[in-house]
PyMOL commands that place a pseudoatom at each C-alpha (Angstrom):
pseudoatom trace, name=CA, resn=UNK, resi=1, chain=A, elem=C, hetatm=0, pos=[0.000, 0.000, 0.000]
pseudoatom trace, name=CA, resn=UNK, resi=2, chain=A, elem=C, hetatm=0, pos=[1.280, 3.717, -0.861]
pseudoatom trace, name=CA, resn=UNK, resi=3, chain=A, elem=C, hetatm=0, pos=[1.840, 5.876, 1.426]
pseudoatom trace, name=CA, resn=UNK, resi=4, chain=A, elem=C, hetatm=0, pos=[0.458, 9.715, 1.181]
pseudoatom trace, name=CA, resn=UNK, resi=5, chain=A, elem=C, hetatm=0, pos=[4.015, 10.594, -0.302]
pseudoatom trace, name=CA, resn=UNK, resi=6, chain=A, elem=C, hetatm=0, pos=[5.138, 8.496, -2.084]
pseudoatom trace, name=CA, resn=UNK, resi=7, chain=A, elem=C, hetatm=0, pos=[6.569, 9.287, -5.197]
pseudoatom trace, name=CA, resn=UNK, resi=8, chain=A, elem=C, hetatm=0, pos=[6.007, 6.474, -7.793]
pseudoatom trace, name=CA, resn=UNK, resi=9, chain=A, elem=C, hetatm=0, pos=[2.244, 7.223, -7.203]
pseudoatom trace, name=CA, resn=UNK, resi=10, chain=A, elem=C, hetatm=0, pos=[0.282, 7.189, -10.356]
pseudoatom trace, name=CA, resn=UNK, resi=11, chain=A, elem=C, hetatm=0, pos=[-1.360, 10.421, -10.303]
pseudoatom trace, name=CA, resn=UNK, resi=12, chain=A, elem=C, hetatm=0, pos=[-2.088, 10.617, -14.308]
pseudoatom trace, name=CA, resn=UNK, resi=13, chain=A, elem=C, hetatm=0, pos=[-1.034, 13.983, -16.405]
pseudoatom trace, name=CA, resn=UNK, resi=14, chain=A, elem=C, hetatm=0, pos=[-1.530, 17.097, -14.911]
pseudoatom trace, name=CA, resn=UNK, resi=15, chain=A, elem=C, hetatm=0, pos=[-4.626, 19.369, -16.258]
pseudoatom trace, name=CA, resn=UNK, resi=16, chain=A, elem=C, hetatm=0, pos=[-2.837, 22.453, -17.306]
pseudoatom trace, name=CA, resn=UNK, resi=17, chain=A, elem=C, hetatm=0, pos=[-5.913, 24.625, -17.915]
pseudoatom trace, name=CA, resn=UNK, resi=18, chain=A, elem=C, hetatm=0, pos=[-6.674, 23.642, -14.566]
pseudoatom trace, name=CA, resn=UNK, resi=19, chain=A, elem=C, hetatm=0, pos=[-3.920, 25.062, -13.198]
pseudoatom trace, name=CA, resn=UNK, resi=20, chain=A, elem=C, hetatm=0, pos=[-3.259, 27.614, -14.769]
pseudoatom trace, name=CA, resn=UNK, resi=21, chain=A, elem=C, hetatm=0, pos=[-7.352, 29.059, -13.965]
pseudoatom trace, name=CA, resn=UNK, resi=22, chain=A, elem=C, hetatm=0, pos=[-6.663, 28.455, -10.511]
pseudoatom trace, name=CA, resn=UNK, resi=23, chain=A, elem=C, hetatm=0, pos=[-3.153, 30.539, -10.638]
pseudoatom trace, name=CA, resn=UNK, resi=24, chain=A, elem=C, hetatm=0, pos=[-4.776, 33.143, -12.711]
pseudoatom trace, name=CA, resn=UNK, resi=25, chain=A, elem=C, hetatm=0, pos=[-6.790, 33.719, -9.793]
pseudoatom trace, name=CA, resn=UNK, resi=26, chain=A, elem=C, hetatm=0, pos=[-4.210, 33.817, -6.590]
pseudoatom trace, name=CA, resn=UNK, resi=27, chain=A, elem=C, hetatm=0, pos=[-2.373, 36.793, -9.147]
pseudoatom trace, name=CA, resn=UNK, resi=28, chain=A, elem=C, hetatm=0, pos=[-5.561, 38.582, -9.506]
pseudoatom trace, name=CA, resn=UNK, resi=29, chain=A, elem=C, hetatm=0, pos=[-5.992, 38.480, -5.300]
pseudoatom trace, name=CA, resn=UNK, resi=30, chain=A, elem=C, hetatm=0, pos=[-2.805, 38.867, -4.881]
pseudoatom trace, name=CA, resn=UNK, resi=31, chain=A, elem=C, hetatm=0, pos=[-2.332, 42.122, -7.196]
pseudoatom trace, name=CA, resn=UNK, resi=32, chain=A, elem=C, hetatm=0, pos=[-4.996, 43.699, -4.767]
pseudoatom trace, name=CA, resn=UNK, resi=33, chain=A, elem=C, hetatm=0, pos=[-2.856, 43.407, -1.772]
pseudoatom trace, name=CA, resn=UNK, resi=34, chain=A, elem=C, hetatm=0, pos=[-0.230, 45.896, -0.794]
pseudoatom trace, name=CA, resn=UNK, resi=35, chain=A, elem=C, hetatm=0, pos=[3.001, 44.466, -1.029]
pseudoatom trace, name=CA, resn=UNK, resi=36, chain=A, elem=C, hetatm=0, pos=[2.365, 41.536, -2.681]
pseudoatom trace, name=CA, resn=UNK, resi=37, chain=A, elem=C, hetatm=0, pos=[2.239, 42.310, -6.233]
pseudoatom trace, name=CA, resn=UNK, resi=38, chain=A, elem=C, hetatm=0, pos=[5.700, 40.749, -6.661]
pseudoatom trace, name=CA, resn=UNK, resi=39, chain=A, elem=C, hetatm=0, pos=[4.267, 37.816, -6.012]
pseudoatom trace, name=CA, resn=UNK, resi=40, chain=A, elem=C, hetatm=0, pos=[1.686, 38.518, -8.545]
pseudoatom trace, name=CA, resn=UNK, resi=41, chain=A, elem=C, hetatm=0, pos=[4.264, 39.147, -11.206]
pseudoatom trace, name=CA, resn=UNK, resi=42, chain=A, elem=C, hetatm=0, pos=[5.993, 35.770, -10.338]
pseudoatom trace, name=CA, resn=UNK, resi=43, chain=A, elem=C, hetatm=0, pos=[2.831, 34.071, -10.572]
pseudoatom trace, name=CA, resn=UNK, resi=44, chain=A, elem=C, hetatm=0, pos=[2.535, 35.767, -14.186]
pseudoatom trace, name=CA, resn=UNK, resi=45, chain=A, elem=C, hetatm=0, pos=[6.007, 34.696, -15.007]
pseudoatom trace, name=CA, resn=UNK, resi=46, chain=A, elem=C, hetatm=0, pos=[4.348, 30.940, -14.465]
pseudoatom trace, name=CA, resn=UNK, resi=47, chain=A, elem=C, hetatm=0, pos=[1.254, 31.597, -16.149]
pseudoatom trace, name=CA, resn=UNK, resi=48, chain=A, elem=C, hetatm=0, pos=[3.816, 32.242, -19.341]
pseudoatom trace, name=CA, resn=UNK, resi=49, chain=A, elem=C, hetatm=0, pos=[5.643, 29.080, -18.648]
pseudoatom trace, name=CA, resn=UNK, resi=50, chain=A, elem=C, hetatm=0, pos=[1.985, 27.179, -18.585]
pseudoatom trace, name=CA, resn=UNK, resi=51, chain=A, elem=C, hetatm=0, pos=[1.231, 28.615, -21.732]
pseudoatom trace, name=CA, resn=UNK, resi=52, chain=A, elem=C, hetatm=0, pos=[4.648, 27.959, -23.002]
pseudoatom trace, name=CA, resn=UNK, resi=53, chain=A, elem=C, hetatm=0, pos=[4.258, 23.708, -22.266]
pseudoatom trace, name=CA, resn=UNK, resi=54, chain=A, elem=C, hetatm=0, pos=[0.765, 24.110, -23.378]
pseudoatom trace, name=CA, resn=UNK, resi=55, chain=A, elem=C, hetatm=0, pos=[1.997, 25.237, -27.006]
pseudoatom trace, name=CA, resn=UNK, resi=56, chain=A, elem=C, hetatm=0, pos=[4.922, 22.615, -26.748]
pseudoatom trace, name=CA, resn=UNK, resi=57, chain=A, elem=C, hetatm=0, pos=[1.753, 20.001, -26.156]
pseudoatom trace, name=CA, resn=UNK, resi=58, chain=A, elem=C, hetatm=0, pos=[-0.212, 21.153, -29.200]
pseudoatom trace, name=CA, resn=UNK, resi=59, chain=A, elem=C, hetatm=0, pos=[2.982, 21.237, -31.328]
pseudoatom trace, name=CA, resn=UNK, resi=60, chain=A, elem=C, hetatm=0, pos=[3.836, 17.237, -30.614]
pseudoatom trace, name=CA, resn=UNK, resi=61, chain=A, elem=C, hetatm=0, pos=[0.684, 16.531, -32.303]
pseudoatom trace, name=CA, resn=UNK, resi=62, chain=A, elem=C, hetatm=0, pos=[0.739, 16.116, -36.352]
pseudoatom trace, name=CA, resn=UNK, resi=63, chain=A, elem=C, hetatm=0, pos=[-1.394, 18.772, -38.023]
pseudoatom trace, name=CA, resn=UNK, resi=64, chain=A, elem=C, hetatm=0, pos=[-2.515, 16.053, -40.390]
pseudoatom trace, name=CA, resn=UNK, resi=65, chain=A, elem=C, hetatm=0, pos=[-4.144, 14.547, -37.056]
pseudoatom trace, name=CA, resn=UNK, resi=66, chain=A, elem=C, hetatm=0, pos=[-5.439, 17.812, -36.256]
pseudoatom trace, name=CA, resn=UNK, resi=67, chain=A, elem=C, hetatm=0, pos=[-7.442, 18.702, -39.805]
pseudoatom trace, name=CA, resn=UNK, resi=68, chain=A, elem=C, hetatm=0, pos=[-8.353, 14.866, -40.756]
pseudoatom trace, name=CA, resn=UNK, resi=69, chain=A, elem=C, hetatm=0, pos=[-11.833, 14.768, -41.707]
pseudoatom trace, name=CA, resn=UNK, resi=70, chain=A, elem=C, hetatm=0, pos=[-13.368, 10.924, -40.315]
pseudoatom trace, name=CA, resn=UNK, resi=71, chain=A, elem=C, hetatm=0, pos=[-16.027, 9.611, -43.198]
pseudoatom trace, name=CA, resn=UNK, resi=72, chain=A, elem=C, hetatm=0, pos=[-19.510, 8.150, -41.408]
pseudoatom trace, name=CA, resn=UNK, resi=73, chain=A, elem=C, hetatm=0, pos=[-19.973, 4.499, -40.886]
pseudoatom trace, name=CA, resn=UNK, resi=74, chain=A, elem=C, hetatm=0, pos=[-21.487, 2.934, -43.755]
pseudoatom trace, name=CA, resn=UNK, resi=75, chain=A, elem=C, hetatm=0, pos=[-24.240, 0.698, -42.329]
pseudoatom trace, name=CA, resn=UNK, resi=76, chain=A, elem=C, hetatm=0, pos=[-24.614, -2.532, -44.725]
for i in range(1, 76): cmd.bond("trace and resi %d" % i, "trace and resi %d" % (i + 1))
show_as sticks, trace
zoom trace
C-alpha cells in the first residue's frame, strides 16, 4: 500500500488549464494586496511558462491529425 508521499504514485497527467485558472486567480488576489504584487508578477512569469508547455503540447501533435476529416460508418 502507498503511502500519502510516495513518489512512484500514479497520479495521471496534470490538467494544465486547470492550473493555470486556478493561478490566474491567486495573481488577480494577490495584485490587490499591498506588497504583494511581486508575487503577482511571479505568478505571471508561471502563467507564461503554462502557456509555453501548453503550445509545446499542441505542437507534438501532427497537423494532419489535427485537420483529418473521419467519413460516417457505412451501415450494410
Amino acid at each position: 500500500m502507498a503511502g500519502p508521499f510516495e513518489t512512484r504514485r500514479s497520479a495521471g497527467p496534470i490538467d494544465l488549464g486547470t492550473v493555470r485558472d486556478i493561478l490566474s486567480v491567486i495573481r488577480e488576489d494577490l495584485q490587490r494586496l499591498p506588497g504583494l504584487q511581486l508575487a503577482a508578477e511571479l505568478l505571471g512569469c508561471a502563467l507564461d511558462e503554462i502557456a509555453m508547455a501548453e503550445q509545446r503540447q499542441t505542437a507534438s501533435i501532427p497537423r494532419s491529425v489535427l485537420d483529418a476529416r473521419f467519413r460516417p460508418r457505412r451501415r450494410h
